[in-house]
Structures are given as structure tokens and as C-alpha cells.
N, C-alpha and C positions, 0 to 999 in steps of 0.2 A: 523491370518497373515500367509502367505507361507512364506517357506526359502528364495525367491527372496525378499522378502519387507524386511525380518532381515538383510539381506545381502546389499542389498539396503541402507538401512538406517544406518548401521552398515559405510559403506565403508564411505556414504555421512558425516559421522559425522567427520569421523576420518581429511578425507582429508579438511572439514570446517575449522578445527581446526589446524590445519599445515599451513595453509593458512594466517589466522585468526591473528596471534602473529605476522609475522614479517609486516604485513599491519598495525598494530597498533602502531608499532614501525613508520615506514613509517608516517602514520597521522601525530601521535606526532612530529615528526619533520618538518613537510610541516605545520602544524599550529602554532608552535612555531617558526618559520621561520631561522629553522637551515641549510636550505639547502644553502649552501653558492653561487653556480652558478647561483639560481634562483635569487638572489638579484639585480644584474641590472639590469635583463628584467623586476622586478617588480618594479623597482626604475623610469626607460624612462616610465612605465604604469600612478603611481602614478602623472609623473610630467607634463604628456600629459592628463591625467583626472582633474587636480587640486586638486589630495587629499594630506593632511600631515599624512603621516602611522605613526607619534610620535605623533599625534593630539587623545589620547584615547577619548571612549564617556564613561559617564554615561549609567546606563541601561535604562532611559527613553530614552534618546538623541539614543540609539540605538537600541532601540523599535521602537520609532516612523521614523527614517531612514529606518527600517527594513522595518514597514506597507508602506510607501511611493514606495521604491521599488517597491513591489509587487504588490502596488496595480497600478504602471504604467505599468509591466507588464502583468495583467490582462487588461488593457484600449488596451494597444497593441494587443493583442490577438486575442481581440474582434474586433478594427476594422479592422485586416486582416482577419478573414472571410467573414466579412460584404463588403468587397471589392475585395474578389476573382476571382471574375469573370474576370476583367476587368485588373486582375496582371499576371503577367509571368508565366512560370512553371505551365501551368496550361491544359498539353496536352489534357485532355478529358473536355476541357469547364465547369467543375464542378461549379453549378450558387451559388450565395453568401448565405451563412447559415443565418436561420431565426435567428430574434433579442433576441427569448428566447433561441435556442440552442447557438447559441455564446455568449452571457452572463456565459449559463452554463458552457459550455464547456473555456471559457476564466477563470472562478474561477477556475475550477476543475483541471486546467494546471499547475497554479499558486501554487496552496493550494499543490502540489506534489498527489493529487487526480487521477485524469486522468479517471474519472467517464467519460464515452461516450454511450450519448443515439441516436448517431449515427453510419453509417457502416461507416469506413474511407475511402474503398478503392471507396466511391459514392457519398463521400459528400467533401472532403478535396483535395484541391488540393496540388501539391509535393511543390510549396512554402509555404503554411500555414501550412503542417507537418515540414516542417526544421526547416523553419523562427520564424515559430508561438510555433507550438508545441513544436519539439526537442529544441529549446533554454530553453524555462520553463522550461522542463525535470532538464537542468543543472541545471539552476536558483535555481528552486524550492529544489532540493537534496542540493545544497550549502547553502539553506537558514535553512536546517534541521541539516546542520552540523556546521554553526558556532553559531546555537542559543547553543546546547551543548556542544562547548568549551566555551562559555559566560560562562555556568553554571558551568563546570569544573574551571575557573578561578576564579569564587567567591570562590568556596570551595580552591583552590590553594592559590590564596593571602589573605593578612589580611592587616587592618586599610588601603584599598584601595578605591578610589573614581570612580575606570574606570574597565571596563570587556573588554575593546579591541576597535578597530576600526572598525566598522562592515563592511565597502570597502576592509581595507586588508584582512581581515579573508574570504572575500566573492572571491576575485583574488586568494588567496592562493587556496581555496577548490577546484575552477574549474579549475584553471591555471595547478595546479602542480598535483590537484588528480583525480579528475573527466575525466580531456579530457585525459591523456595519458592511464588513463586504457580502455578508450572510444576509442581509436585510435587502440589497437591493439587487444581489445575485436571484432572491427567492422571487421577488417580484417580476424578474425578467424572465423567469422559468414559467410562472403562473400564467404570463402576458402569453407566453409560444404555446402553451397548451396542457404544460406538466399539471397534474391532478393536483387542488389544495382545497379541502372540503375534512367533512365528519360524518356524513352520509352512511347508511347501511347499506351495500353491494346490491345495488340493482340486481335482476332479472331479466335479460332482455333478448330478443328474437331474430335467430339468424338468417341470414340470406341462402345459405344453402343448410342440407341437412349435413350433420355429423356423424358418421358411420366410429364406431370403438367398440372393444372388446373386454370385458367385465368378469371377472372370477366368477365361478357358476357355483349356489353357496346350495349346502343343504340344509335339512330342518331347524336345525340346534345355530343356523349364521355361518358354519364354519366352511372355509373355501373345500371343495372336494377335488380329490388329485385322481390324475391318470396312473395308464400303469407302466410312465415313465417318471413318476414320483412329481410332476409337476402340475399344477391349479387347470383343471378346465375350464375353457372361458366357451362364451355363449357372445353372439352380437349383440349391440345395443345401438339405438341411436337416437338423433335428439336434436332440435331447433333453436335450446334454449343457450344462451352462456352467461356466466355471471361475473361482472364485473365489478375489479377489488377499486374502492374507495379508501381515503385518506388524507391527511393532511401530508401530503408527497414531497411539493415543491420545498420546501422549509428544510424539509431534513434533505433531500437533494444537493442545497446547496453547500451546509455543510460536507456534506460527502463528499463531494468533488474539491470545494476549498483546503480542507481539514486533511485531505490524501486518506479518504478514510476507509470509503467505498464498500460500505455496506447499503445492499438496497433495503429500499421499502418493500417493492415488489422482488418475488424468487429471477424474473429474467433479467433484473439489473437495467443498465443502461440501454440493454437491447430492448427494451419493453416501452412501448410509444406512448404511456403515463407517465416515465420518467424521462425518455429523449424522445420528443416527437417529430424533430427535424433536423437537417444539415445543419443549420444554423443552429440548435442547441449543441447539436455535438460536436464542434468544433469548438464552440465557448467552453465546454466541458472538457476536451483535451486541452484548453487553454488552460482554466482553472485548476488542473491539478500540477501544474510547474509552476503557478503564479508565485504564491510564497517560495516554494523551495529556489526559485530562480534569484528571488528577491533578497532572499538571505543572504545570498551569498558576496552581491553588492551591498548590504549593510555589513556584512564581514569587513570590506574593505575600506568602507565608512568610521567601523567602530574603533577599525587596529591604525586607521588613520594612514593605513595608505591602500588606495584604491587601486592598486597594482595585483596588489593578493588576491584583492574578491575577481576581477578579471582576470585570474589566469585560472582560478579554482572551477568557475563558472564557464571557460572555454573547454577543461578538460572534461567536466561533464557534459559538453554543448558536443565534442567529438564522438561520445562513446555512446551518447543518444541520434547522431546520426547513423555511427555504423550500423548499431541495431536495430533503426530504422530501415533503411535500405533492407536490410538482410532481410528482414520480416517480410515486407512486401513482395521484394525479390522471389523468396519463396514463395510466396501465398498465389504468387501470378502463374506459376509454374505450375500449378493446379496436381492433381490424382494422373499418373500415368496410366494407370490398370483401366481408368473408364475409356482410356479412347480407342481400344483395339474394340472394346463393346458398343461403340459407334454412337457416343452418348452425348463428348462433343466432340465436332470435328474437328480436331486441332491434328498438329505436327503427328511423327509417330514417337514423340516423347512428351508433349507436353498439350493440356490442354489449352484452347485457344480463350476461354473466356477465365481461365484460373479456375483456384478452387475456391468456388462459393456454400461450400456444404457451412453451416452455423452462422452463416453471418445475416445481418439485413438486408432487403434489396434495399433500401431506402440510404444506408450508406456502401455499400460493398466492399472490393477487399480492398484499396488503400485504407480508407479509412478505418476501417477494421483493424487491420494489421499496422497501423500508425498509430492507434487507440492501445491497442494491445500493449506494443512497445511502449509508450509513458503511461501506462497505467501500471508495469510491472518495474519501468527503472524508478519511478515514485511506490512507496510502499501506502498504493491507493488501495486498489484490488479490482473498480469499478469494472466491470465487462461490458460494451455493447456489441460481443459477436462471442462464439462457444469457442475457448481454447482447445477443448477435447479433440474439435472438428479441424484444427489446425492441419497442415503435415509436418512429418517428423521433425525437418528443421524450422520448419514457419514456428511450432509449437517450441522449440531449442529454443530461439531467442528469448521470451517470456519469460524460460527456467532460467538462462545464464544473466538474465537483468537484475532477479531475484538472489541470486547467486553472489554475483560481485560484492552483495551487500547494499544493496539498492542506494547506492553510493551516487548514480546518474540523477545528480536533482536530489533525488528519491523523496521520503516522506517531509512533511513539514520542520524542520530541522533535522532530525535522523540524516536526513543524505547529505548535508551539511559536516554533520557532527564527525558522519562516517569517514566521509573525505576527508576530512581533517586529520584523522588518526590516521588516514593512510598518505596524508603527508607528513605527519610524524615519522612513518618508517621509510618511507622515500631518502628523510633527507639525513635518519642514521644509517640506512646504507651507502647515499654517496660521500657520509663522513668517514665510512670506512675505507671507501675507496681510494680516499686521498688521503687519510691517515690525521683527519680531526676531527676534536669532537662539535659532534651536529649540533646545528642552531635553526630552532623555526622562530623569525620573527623576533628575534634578539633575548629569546630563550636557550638555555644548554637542553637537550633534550641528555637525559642521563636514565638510567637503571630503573627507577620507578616509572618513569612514564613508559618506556618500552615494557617492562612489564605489565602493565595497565593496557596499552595498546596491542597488547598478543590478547591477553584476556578477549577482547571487544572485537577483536578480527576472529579470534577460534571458537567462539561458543558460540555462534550461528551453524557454523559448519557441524560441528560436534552435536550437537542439537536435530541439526539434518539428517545425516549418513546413520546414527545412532538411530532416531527413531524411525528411518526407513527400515531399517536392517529388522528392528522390533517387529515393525509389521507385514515386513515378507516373509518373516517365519516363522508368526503367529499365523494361527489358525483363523481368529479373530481379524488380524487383519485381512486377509485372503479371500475370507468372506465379503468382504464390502466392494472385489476387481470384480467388475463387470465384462472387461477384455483381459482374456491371458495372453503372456507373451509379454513381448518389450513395451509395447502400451500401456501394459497393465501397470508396470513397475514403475513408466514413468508418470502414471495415472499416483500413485504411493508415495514416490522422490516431489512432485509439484505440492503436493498436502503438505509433506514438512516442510518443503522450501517455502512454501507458501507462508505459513505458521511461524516457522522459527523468524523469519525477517519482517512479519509484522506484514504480508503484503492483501492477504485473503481470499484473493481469485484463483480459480480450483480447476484441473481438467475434472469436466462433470461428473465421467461414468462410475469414481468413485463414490459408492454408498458409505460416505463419512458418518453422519448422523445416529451412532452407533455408541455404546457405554464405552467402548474400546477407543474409537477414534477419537470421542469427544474427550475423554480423558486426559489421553497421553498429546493429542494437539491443546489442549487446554495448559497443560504444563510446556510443551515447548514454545510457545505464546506467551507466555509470562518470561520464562527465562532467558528467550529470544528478546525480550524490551529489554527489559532492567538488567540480564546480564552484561545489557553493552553498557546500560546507561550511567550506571554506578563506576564501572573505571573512565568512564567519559569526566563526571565530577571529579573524580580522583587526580585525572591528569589535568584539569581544573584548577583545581584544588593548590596542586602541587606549583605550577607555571605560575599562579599569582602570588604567591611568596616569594619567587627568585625575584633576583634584579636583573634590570634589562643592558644586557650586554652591546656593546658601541660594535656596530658594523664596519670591518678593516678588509684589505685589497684579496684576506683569504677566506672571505665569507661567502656563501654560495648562495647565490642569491637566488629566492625563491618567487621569483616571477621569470616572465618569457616564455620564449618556447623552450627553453631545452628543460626548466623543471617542470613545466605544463609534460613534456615529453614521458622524462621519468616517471612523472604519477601517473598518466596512464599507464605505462608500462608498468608499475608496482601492481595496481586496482586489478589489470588484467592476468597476471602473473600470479598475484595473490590469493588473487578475489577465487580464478578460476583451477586451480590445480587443487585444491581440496575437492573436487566434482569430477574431475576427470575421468574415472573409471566407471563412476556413477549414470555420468552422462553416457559413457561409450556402451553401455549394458542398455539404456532407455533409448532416446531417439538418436541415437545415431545409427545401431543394430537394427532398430526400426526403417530406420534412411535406405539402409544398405540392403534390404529384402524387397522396399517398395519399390524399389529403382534396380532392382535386379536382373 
């Protein structure tokens, strides 16, 4: 690493963390519903919607209101692209998205995914980015934050039959948290340069000419092939470029607050309409650990001792440094193969300026590879530099962040909720170890919640390896690897890891966008949310009806360092041994050829 990535990381951590406590305090109160002024705007909302916010559910009753939701906001989704054409806001005629990409893309909205195997700024029109898309964004980030105050509530009350209202909790999140930090995050983006208009895509004149190469078509339009069975092209070239228009900065900010990270534009964050400087992008690595940082100090707020959210939040603070380091670490160690071809003059192993291939000059590789890293341990996805272009282990980091269960921070509750569960099995293993039964937080953790908690740890993984295996020896899949070999597969392992854990950022060279890929990732996207999130309620559910057990000299107390210790060690143990061979077949065989 260089002194700018120590430094980098150093500053990013500090100011995370300054941030980070009085946000948490903040939550705690906007979900506990202390905020006295918001009460009768949410009192006229309640009585204009028909809901009773004294009306508590059980955790099924707010399960199955939950999947109801969302899953009408996915029907939504879908049939506003499927009818774009023919809807407003629609300056450049953009015609209605096929039946499997808006399928996909309507789950992937929803699930807080925002996987797109399309370009936005040529397939979506500026009503189905606002209407369609930016609404899920809220939707979807409120549905990740009141499943863990559900869960912080069961551990909070005892001999309880309800975990909350899931209407109020879901008005509170976006009402009072989501849209005002949305509201002046968007302004601060529009201020630095981010695009916010309705404009029709200019036309305009470049400084140098563009030299590209064009399918060479015959009479009837259709491309005509060689007699290597592939399209001949002819030169073309051109002055003109046209740029895409929108109302950017707005859904922007959701994006990066909401851990959502679908762009407006196909390059994402790398694209200087949506990050146009140091300075936004550094606020945009801030932004996506705001909440999930802050959570975890209203954890400790909620359950009333502030001991727990600070050891929860230290072990995620560890295991986003290591893969910090590691990332950059690698990324500085550049391409060995360019420097015998005298490309740059570095060592005779390593190149001297790193490897720069995918990334921006305007940030380079710390930042890049520090972006990377909390964009992948938050289940964001946002990109401002190309995974694909990664090496083998620079790119490793990304897949094992996603891996763990994006449990570091991760998404807006999800890496909360995650963590949690993996402090449920932390502390029935060390009840094993000494031969009592486990207590998290003056709970018996017994039979049902571990089973609940196997649930919510195995069906991401299950979801992964499964539908990887589907698309290596499908044909169908096979079709869409761009690179054969060990890249390829782990081009196929990032799609479902990507997918299954709700994260959405893709190594590129896979052509997903396909009735096959959008499919079977449309289904592990769904199953990947709501398969954790339903035994998450469960184990909810369950904690708020026990009574709370009196803490004695053989209780194992679930702060400091030594349980901070063990949960990392479970997160890493756990998180990563379902991948292992996975991994050892993609970039690490990878590793072991480049560096040969």
C-alpha cells in the first residue's frame, strides 16, 4: 500500500466513525418514535392510510405483510417498464423492456439488489428511473431497516407477543430517515456537478475524431459473417457523442444512502454525471456505511446497553479493515506479465505504478480498491472502477466480502440483522464449549432459533454454488463467459454471489442480460432477501416472548474482546468455508498461473 491509501483509509475511518454514533442515536429515536414534532404528520398519515400504529403484529402477521408489500412492489416495477413506451417522461422514446429483463430487474429493485443487465441511460426511461426504480430504492432500504428493529425488539422485550407494526416502522424509516438525508445529500450532489434535469440527450462535438468498428450489414439489415462464422465489420468514424440526461442526483443519493447501488447511468459511479470528483466520492464511500454503522450504535441504545453495539460495530470495523488493506495491497502489485513487455518499468515482479486497467485516473487505485471493498461488505453494489479488470486476488476480496454474508456493516440493516445471527451461533458454540446453555442478551438461545439461524446462514450459499454449478453446465450459461478459464467461472461465482446476497455489482465480461441469466438470478434475488429475512422475524418472534434471564458469575458475556474475537472468528469460519473450493477453482487458480 502507498502512504495515500494509509492515509486514505486512515482519515475514512475516523470521520465513519464521528459520523456513525450521533446517527445511531438519531435512528434510535426516529424508530422508537421519540421524535415528538413528527407525531401528527404521522398520526393525519396513519388515519388517511387506515392503519392503527397501537394495532402490534406478531412476527408472522409481519412477515407475511412484509412479502405482500414487496412483492406488489415488484408487480409494479415490472409493469412500468413493460409500458414505457407509451408513459410520460419519456424524452428519448425509450421502447418497453423485454418480459425477462423487467422481471429481472423489477426483483432486483425490490430485493434492495439493483443487479442491471442493462445500460440505464438506453433502456429506462426518466419516469421508470423515479417512479419505478428510485421508489424501491426507499422501499427496499426501509424494508432492511425495520426487519432489524423487529429483531432488536425481540431481544429488547420479554414474555412479548408483538415485534411492532410493520406500516409504522416502515413510515418511520422513510419518512423521518431515509428522505431528509435524501433531500440534502441530493442537493450536495447537484452543487458538485451530478446531472438533475429532464432534458432530451444533447448532441454534441468532440475534440478529437472517434475511430470504431460497425457490423457490415447486407440488403435485408442482417449482419454478414466471415468464413470464420463471425460478423464483418468495416471502419467508422465520428465527431459526434451524445450525452445521457436526467434527473441523476436525486436517485443518486438514494443509491448510495439506501446501500442500493443501482446507477442511473450503465458506468455507475465511475461515470462523471454521477461522481464527478474526489470530493463526491469520498462522501459516497461515506454514505454507504452511514446507516449500517449507525445501526449498530442504536443496537446498543435500544437493548440498553451500549456495550453490545460497540463490540458488534468493532468486529465489523476489523474485517473491513483487513479487506481493505488486502484489496489495495493487491491492486498496487499491478499485472506482472506487462513488465517483461517493458510497459511499465517497475520491479521484475511487480509493476511500479500498479494496476490501473478499469479504474478512473481522477480517483485511482486506493480509491478504487477502498470503494470496492465497502461497496461489496455493504450489500450497495455501486462501482466507480471495473471489478472484471481487477487481479485475481484484488478481485478475491469483492467475492469473499459478498461471501461472508455481507455481514461487514453491509446493507442497510441486512448486515446488522446478519451479524446478529452470527452472534447467535457464536455464543451456542461457546455454550458448548463449557457445557451451558447459550444466552445472547439475557435470552436462552434453544432449538428454534438455531434452527432459524442455520436457515438464514445456508441459503445464500445454497443459492450460490447451486446456481453457479446450473450455469457452468448449461449451455445457456456458457454462452454469456466472454473469458474461458478460471476468469470465466469466477466471472459466473460473482453473478450469483452478487445476486444471492442482494449485492449487484458484477465482473463485467459476463453477458447476463439474457432470458437464462435474468431468470434464474431473478429467483436467487428473491430467495436470497426473504430467505434470510423470514427466519430473521422468526427468531424475533420467538426472543420477544421468552423472559429475560438475570445475568450470574457463569454468564458469558457478550462484549470485549474475547466475544468481539470469537464472532469474528465464527463470520470467517462460517461465512467462508461454504466457498472454498469455489474460490480455489476461480481466482486463486487464476492467481497461481498469473504469477507463474
Amino acid at each position: 500500500m502507498t502512504a495515500h491509501g494509509w492515509t486514505l483509509l486512515a482519515v475514512y475511518s475516523a470521520v465513519l466513525w464521528l459520523l456513525a454514533m450521533p446517527m445511531g442515536r438519531y435512528i434510535a429515536a426516529v424508530m422508537e418514535g421519540r421524535l415528538r414534532w413528527a407525531g401528527r404528520i404521522e398520526a393525519g398519515l396513519y388515519r388517511l392510510c387506515g392503519v392503527k400504529p397501537e394495532a402490534e403484529m406478531g412476527w408472522l402477521q409481519y412477515a407475511l405483510a412484509l412479502l405482500l408489500f414487496n412483492g406488489l412492489g415488484v408487480l409494479a416495477v415490472y409493469v412500468l417498464q413493460r409500458l414505457q413506451l407509451w408513459l410520460p417522461l419519456n424524452p428519448q422514446g425509450m421502447a418497453n423492456v423485454s418480459p425477462d429483463s423487467s422481471f429481472n430487474t423489477a426483483i432486483s429493485f425490490a430485493t434492495n439488489t439493483n443487479w442491471q443487465g442493462y445500460a440505464g441511460e438506453t433502456t429506462m426511461s426518466d419516469l421508470t428511473q423515479m417512479l419505478g426504480l428510485a421508489v424501491q430504492n426507499f422501499f427496499s432500504a426501509a424494508t432492511g431497516i425495520v426487519v432489524v428493529i423487529a429483531l432488536i425488539r425481540g431481544f429488547a422485550r420479554h414474555s412479548a407477543k408483538a415485534i411492532g407494526n410493520l406500516w409504522v416502522d416502515l413510515t418511520r424509516a422513510t419518512l423521518w430517515l431515509l428522505l431528509p438525508l435524501c433531500i440534502v445529500y441530493a442537493v450536495f450532489l447537484a452543487q458538485q456537478g451530478v446531472v438533475q434535469n429532464f432534458d432530451a440527450y444533447p448532441v454534441v462535438q468532440t475534440v478529437e475524431t472517434q475511430h470504431y468498428e460497425t457490423p457490415k450489414l447486407d440488403a435485408d439489415g442482417q449482419p454478414i459473417k466471415g468464413a470464420d462464422g463471425q460478423p464483418v465489420t468495416e471502419p467508422q468514424q465520428t465527431r459526434e457523442q451524445t450525452l445521457a440526461m436526467g434527473p441523476i442526483a436525486s436517485q443518486e443519493a438514494i443509491k448510495m444512502l439506501g446501500t442500493n447501488g443501482g446507477g442511473f447511468l450503465n458506468a455507475n459511479s465511475a461515470h462523471p454525471f454521477e461522481n464527478p470528483t474526489p470530493l463526491t466520492n469520498f462522501v459516497q464511500m461515506l454514505s454507504i456505511f452511514l446507516i449500517p454503522a449507525g445501526l449498530c450504535f442504536a443496537f446498543g441504545r435500544m437493548v440498553q446497553d451500549r456495550r453490545q453495539g460497540w463490540t458488534v460495530a468493532a468486529a465489523m470495523g476489523v474485517l473491513f479493515l483487513i479487506g481493505a488493506v488486502a484489496a489495495m495491497s493487491f491492486e498496487q502489485q499491478g499485472n506482472p506479465l506487462l513488465v517483461p513487455l517493458g510497459v511499465d518499468q517497475g520491479t521484475s515482479l511487480a509493476q511500479a505504478g500498479g494496476n490501473m486497467e478499469g479504474k478512473e485516473a481522477r480517483f485511482g487505485i486506493a480509491d478504487t480498491a477502498l470503494f470496492a471493498t465497502i461497496t461489496t461488505d455493504a450489500s450497495c453494489g455501486a462501482v466507480n472502477g471495473w471489478h472484471d479488470s481487477f487481479t485475481p486476488l484484488g478481485g478475491l476480496v469483492p467475492l469473499v466480502n459478498m461471501q461472508l454474508g455481507e455481514v461487514v456493516f453491509g446493507g442497510v440493516g441486512t448486515g446488522l440483522y446478519g451479524m446478529l445471527v452470527f452472534a447467535i451461533l457464536a455464543v451456542f458454540i461457546a455454550g458448548l464449549m463449557i457445557g451451558r446453555t447459550p444466552e445472547y442478551l439475557g435470552k436462552k438461545i434453544e432449538a428454534h432459533e438455531m434452527k432459524m439461524s442455520s436457515i438464514a446462514i445456508l441459503v445464500t450459499p445454497l443459492l450460490v454454488l447451486l446456481g453457479t454449478a446450473i450455469a457452468v453446465l448449461s449451455p445457456a450459461g456458457q454462452a454469456g463467459v466472454a473469458n474461458p478459464g478460471a476468469h470465466g467461472f469466477s466471472e459466473i461465482l460473482y453473478a450469483f454471489t452478487s445476486a444471492a446476497n442482494n449485492n449487484g455489482s458484477a465482473f463485467g465480461g459476463l453477458s447476463a442480460n439474457t432470458p437464462f441469466y435474468n431468470v434464474l438470478l431473478g429467483i436467487a434475488m428473491w430467495f436470497g432477501r426473504f430467505g434470510v429475512i423470514v427466519p430473521v422475524l422468526a427468531i424475533a418472534g420467538s426472543l420477544a416472548a421468552k423472559k429475560r434471564i438475570a445475568t450470574t458469575s457463569g454468564t458469558l458475556p457478550t462484549h470485549g474482546l474475547l466475544f468481539g474475537g470469537l464472532l469474528i472468528g465464527i463470520v470467517l469460519l462460517v461465512g467462508l468455508l461454504n466457498y472454498v473450493p469455489a474460490l480455489a477453482l476461480g481466482p486463486v487458480v487464476e492467481h497461481l498461473v498469473l504469477w507463474k
